[in-house]
C-alpha positions as CSV (number, residue, x, y, z in Angstrom):
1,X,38.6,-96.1,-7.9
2,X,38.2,-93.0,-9.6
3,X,39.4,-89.7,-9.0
4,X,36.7,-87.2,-7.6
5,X,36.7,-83.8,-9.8
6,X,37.7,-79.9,-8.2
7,X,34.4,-78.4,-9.6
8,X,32.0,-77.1,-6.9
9,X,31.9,-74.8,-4.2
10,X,35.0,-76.3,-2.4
11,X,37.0,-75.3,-5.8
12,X,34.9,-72.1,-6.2
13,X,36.2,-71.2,-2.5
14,X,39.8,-71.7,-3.0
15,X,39.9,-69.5,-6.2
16,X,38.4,-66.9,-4.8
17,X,40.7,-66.5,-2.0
18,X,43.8,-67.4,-4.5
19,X,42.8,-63.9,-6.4
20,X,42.5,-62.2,-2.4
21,X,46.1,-63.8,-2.1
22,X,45.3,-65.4,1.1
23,X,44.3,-68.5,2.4
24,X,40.9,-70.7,3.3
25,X,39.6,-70.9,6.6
26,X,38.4,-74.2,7.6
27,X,36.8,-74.5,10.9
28,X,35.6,-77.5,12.6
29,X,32.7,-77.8,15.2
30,X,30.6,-81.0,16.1
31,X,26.7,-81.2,15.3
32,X,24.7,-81.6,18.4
33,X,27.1,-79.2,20.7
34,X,25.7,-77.8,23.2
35,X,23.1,-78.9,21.4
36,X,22.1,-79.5,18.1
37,X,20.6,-75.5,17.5
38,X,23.2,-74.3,20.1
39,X,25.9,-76.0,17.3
40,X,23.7,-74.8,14.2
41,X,24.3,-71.1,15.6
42,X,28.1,-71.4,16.8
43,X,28.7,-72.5,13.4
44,X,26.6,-69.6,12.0
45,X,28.6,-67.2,13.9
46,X,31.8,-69.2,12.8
47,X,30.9,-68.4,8.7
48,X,29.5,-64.6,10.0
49,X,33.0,-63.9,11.9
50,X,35.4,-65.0,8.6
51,X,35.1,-68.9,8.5
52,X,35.0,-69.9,4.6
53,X,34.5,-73.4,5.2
54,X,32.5,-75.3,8.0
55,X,33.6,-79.0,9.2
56,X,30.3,-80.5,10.3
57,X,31.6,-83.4,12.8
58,X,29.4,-86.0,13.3
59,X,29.7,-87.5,16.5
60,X,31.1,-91.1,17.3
61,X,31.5,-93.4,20.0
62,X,35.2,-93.9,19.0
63,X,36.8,-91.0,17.8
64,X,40.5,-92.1,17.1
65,X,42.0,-89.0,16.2
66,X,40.2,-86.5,18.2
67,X,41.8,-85.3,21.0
68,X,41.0,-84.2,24.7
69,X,38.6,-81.1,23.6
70,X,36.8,-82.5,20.8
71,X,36.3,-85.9,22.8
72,X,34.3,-84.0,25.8
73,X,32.3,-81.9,23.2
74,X,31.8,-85.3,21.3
75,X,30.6,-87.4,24.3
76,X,28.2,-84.3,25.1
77,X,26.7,-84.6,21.7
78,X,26.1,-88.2,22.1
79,X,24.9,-87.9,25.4
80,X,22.2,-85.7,24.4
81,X,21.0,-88.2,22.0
82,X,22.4,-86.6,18.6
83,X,21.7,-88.5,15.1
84,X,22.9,-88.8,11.7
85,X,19.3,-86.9,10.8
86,X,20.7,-84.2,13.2
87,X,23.9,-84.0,11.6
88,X,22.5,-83.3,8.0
89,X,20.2,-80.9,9.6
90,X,23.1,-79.0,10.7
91,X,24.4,-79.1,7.3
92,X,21.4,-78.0,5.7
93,X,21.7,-74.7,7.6
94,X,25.1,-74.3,7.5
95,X,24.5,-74.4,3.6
96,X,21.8,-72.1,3.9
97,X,25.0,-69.5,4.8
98,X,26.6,-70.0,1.6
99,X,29.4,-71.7,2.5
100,X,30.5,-75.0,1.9
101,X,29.7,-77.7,4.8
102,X,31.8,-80.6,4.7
103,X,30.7,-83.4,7.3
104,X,33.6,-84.9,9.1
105,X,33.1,-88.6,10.0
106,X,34.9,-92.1,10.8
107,X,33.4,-94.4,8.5
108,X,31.2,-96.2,10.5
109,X,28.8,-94.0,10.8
110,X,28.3,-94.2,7.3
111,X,28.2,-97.8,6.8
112,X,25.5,-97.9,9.4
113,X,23.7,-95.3,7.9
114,X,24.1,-96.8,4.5
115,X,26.2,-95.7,2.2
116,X,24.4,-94.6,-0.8
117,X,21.4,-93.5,1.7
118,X,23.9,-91.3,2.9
119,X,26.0,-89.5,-0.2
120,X,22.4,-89.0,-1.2
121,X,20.9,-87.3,1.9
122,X,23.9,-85.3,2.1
123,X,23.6,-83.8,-1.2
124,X,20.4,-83.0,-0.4
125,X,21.3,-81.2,2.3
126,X,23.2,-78.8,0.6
127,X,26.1,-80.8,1.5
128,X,29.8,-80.2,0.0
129,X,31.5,-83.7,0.7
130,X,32.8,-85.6,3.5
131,X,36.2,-85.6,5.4
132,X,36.9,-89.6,6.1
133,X,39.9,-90.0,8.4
134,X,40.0,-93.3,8.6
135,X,38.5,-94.8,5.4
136,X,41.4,-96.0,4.1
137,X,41.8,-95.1,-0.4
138,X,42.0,-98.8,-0.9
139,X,38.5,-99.3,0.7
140,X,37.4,-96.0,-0.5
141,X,35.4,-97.3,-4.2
142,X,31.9,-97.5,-3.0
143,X,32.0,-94.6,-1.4
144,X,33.4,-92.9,-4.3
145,X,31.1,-93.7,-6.6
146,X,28.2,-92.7,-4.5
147,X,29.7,-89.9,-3.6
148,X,30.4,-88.9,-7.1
149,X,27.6,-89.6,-8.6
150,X,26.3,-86.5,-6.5
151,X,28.4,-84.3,-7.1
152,X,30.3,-84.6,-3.7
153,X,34.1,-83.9,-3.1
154,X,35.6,-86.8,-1.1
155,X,38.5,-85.2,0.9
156,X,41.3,-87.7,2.2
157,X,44.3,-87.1,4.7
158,X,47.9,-87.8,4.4
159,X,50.6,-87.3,7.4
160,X,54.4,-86.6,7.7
161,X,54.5,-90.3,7.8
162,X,53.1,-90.7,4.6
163,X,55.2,-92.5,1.8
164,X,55.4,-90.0,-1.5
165,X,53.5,-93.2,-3.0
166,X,50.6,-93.2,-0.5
167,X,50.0,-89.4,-1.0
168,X,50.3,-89.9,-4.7
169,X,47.7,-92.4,-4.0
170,X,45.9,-90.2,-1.7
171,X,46.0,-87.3,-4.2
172,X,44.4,-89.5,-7.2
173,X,41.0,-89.8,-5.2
174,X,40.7,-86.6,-3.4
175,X,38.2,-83.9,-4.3
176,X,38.3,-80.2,-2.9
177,X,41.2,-80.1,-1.0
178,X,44.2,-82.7,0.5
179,X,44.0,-82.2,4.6
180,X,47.3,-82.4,5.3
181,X,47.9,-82.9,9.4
182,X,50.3,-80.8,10.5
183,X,51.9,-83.8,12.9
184,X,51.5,-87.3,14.2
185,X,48.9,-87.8,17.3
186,X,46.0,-87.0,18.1
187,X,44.2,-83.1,17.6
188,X,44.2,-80.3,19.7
189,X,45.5,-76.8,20.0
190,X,49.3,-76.2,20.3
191,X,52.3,-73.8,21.4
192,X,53.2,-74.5,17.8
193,X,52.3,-76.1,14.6
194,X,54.3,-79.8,13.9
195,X,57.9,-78.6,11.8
196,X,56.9,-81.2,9.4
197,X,53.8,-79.3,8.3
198,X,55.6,-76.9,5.4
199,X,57.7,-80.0,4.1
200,X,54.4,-82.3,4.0
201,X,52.4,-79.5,2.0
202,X,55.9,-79.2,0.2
203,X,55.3,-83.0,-0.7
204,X,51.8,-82.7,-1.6
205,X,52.4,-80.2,-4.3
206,X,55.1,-82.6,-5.8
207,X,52.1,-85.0,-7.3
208,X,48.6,-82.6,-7.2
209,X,47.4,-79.6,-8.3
210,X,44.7,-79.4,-5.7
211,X,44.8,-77.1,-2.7
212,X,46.4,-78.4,0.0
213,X,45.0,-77.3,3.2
214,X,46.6,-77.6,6.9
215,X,45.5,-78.7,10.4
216,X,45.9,-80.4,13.7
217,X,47.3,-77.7,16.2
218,X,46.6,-74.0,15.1
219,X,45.0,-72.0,17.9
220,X,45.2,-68.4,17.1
221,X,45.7,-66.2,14.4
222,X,49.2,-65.9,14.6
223,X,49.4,-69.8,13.8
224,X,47.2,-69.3,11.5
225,X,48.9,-66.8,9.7
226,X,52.5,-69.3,10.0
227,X,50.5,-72.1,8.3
228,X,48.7,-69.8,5.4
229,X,52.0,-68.3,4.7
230,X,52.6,-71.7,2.8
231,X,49.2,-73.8,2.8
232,X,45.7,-72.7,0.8
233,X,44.1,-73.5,3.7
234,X,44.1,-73.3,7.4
235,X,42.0,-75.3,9.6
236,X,40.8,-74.8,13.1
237,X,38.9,-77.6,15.2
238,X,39.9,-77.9,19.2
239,X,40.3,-74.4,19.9
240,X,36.8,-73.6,18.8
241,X,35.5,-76.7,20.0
242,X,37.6,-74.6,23.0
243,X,35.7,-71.5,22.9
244,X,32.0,-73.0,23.6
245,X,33.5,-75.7,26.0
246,X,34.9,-72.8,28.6
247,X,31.6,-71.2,28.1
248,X,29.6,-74.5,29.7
249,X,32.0,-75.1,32.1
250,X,31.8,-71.6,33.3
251,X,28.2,-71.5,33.3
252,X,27.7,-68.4,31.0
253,X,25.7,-70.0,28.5
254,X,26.1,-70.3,24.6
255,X,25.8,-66.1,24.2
256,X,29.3,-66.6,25.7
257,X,30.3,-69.4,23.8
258,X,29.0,-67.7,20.4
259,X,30.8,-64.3,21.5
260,X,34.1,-66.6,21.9
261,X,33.5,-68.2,18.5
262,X,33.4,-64.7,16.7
263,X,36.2,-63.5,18.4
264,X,38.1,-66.1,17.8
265,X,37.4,-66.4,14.0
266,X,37.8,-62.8,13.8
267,X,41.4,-63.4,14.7
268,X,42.0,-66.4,12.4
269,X,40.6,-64.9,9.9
270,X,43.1,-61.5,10.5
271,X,45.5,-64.4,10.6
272,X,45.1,-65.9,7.0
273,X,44.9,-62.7,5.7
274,X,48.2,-61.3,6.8
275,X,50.4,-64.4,6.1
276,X,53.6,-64.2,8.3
């Protein structure tokens, strides 16, 4: 397998907020929710409110790490009939922002889709790379190659429970950033991020020079500003996914949900700019 390269708008990112002397914001929010333009917009309003970095998820029927919030966003995606095309859509405009849109996906998807079919339609896109949690690096050489043959950065996870020699391993193939989740289980928003988090980064910078970027739990921008006082990145899924969820269920439609987005990336992004 080879190792992907740093250059590129992920690496651009991360420099430029290393010279700001904060951290990145990462935020996560599925394609196709509450529906595909509804998601295209929230995550419009995510990049306009302080978000440097979108997580395009694309929706699947078995979503092993994805908690409770995610899950119910997920399903609604599906269940309005959401597709891979839709997903690269949503990329496309998110890249039309400026920042860098990562797609976050299990790998089957992708194998369905058709792996080189799919590094290549993504780069067309405007795409940055993919986020593969469960494509494990000793399966990871097709995808790669394709992948960097296009110029994509291929970012990998590693956990508290990782051995130093499987995030020495994971480290070698990474591109962009290492996501580093903050504890074991499932995501979703927490009272407070996983102890382990500042040891695992700790870790991480043992083997790599790559930014090393945190999530799994942080809800708010004083969590935010915990994790960014020792991680290059901070990332934000569930308690977005959060914000246009309590929207729909109260019946106040996406202006709501969009207003909840911006406030609460206003407030992570206070958060990673005033590290605790």
């Amino acid at each position: 397998m080879q190792a992907q390269g740093t250059r590129g708008r992920l690496a651009d990112t991360f420099a430029a907020a290393r010279k700001e002397g904060r951290s990145v914001l990462v935020g996560y929010l599925p394609a196709g929710y509450p529906t595909v333009d509804g998601g295209i917009a929230a995550m419009r309003a995510m990049v306009e409110a302080g978000v440097d970095v979108v997580e395009v998820g694309l929706p699947y029927s078995d979503p092993t790490i994805d908690g409770p919030v995610i899950q119910e966003a997920v399903d609604a995606a599906l269940r309005g009939g959401v597709t891979t095309a839709d997903v690269l859509r949503t990329v496309e405009a998110v890249a039309e922002t400026g920042a860098p849109a990562l797609v976050m996906t299990y790998w089957n998807p992708v194998e369905r889709y058709g792996v080189e079919r799919f590094a290549a339609d993504l780069a067309a896109a405007g795409g940055a790379g993919t986020i593969t949690p469960d494509l494990p690096p000793e399966e990871a050489g097709p995808w790669l190659a394709a992948a960097g043959a296009r110029d994509l950065d291929s970012v990998f996870l590693v956990a508290p429970s990782s051995t130093d020699e499987r995030i020495r391993m994971v480290t070698e193939i990474t591109g962009g950033f290492v996501y580093a989740a903050s504890l074991m289980g499932v995501t979703g928003a927490r009272q407070s991020v996983g102890a382990a988090a500042e040891g695992l980064v700790k870790r991480v910078r043992a083997v790599t020079d790559l930014p090393v970027s945190v999530g799994l739990g942080v809800r708010d921008g004083g969590q935010a500003a915990t994790v960014a006082a020792f991680a290059d990145g901070v990332i934000v899924g569930s308690a977005l996914v959060g914000a246009l969820l309590d929207a729909e269920r109260s019946g106040s439609g996406l202006s709501a949900g969009l207003d909840g987005i911006r406030t609460l990336t206003a407030e992570l992004a206070a958060g990673v700019r005033r590290p605790a």
